[in-house]
C-alpha positions, -999 to +999 in steps of 0.1 A: -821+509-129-845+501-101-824+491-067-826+456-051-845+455-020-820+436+005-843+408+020-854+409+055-837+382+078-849+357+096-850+353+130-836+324+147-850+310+183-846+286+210-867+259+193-842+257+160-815+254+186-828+228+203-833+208+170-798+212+162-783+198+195-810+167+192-801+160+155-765+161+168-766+140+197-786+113+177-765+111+146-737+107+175-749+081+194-753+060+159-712+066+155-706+055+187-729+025+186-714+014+150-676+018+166-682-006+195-698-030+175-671-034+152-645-029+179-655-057+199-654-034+230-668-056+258-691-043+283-680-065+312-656-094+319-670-125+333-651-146+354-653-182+351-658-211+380-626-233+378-641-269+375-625-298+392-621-326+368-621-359+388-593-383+386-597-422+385-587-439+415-559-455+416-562-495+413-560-514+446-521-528+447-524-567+445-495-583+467-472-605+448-475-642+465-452-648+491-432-681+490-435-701+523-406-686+545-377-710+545-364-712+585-328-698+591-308-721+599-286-725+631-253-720+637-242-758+634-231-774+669-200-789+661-171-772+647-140-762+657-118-724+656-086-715+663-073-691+691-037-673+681-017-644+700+015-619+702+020-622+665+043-587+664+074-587+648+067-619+633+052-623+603+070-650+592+054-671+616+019-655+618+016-661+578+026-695+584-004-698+612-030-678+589-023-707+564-024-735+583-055-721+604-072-716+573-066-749+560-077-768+592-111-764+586-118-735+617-148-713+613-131-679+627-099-669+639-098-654+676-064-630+686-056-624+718-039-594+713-007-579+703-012-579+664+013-549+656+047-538+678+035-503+691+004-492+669+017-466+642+000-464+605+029-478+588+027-511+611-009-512+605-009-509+569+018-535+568-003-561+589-037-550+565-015-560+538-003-594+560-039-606+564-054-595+531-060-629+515-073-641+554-110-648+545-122-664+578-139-644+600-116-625+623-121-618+661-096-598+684-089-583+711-059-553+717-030-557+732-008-532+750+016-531+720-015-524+700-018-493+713+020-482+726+023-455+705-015-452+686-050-454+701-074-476+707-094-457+679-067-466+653-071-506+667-102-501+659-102-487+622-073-512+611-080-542+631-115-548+623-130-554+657-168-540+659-156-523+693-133-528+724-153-549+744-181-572+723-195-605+726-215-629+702-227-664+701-219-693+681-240-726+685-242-734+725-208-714+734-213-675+743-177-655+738-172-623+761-139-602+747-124-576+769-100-543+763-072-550+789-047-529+768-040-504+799-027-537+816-054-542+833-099-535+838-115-510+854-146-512+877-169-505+847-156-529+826-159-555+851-193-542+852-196-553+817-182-589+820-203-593+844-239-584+832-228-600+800-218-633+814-253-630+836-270-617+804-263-653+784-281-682+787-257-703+767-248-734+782-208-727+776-193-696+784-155-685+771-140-651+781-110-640+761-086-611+771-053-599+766-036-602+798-045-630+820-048-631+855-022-653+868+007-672+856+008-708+857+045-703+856+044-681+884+057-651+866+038-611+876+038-611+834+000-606+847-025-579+845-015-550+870-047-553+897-080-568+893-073-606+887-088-620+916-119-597+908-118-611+870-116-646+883-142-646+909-167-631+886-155-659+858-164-683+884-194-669+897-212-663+862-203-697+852-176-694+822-156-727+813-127-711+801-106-681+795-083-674+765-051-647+771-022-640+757+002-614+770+029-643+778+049-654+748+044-693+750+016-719+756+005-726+793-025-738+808-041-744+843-075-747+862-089-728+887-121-731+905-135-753+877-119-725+849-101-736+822-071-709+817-051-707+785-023-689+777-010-687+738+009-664+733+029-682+698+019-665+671+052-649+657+064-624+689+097-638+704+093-662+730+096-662+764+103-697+772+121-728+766+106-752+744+098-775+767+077-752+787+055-741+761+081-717+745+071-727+706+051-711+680+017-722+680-022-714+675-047-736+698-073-755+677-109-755+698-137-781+691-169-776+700-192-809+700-225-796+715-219-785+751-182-802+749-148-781+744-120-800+737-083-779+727-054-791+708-018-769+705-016-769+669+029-760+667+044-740+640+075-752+628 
């Protein structure tokens, strides 16, 4: 049996392995090519330029039509108020004057002090409750009873007076009111009377405080120091008259061309005998242009 011949091999050099790494390198570029194209695989993210969409401008604001302006009118010249003080531990009597004040036809309601005994919360929440149905306009001045045994801050909160010392203006008559609830004023505060009494260019001038400065009667039921200083800058600035209370009854006097009146009727027991003003009482004031006229209105 002949013998097979085992066949020669071949031998392999560097050109058939260069062919191999060429064929493998294309046939792998084509796989990677066909992955990224069905991968979606971007190359490179591009960023976009935000735009700026303009806005309309907003329409021009048409300004409703104005109706002609109507002119404010003035406090009237003529009328009349009432002037009432010392109404503690009497309000009996002061709910009698409330009513009869109201009903007289006055425009406001001026107190020269005194409104409670000695100034504790109960008393004022007893007056609140006193002068509740009181609509009129309401302008007083503390008393030393006002503040015996509370502040001037508590005066303030219950009484309903914008502040201690104030003034305001009602047709031709300018009223000044003054805190003399220590008994008496101190230099500032006869500073005040009397740049506000210089300040006002109102024909009529009235001053109203708590304790006047002299007695008619005589009596040192007065404020402590100061009343000739209060007077001679009352007379000096040109007021017509001064309204105090202090003295439980109705007096009056003049001095240097100053009307002085005391009423002091308005429910605290009274000092003097009837005949010498010692009744309860408001004082009625009418004002007819430049003229001030007073009537003692009694309580019964």
């Amino acid at each position: 049996m002949p013998r097979r011949i085992k066949p020669k091999e071949t031998k392999r050099d560097w050109r058939w392995w260069a062919n191999i790494v060429l064929n493998s390198a294309v046939v792998l570029s084509m796989v990677l090519g066909t992955i990224f194209v069905f991968a979606g695989v971007p190359t490179q993210t591009q960023t976009l330029p935000t735009l700026e969409v303009p806005t309309a401008a907003p329409p021009t604001a048409v300004p409703p039509t104005v109706p002609p302006a109507t002119p404010t009118p003035k406090a009237s010249v003529d009328y009349q108020f009432a002037v009432a003080g010392d109404s503690r531990d009497g309000d009996f009597i002061y709910r009698k004057i409330l009513d009869r004040v109201a009903r007289d036809g006055n425009a406001f309601l001026i107190h020269t002090g005194d409104l409670v005994s000695s100034g504790t919360m109960e008393e004022w929440s007893s007056w609140r409750e006193l002068v509740r149905e009181f609509a009129l306009p309401f302008f007083p001045v503390p008393g030393n009873h006002d503040i015996r045994i509370g502040t001037i801050k508590d005066y303030l909160q219950y009484s309903g007076a914008p502040a201690a010392h104030y003034s305001f203006d009602r047709g031709a008559v300018h009223f000044t009111l003054l805190d003399s609830s220590v008994g008496s004023l101190m230099d500032w505060e006869f500073a005040y009377l009397d740049q506000d009494l210089t300040a006002s260019q109102a024909p009529v001038k009235i001053v109203v405080v708590h304790h006047p400065p002299f007695d008619p009667a005589g009596t040192t039921h007065v404020m402590a120091n100061g009343g000739d200083k209060f007077m001679q800058i009352v007379k000096q600035r040109g007021a017509k008259y001064v309204f105090a209370g202090h003295i439980h009854c109705y007096e009056e006097a003049e001095r240097d061309g100053v009307k002085y009146v005391i009423t002091g009727g308005a429910g605290a027991p009274l000092y003097c005998a009837p005949t010498a003003g010692g009744f309860f009482h408001y004082v009625k004031v009418k004002v007819r242009g430049e003229e001030i006229t007073t009537e003692v209105v009694k309580i019964e």
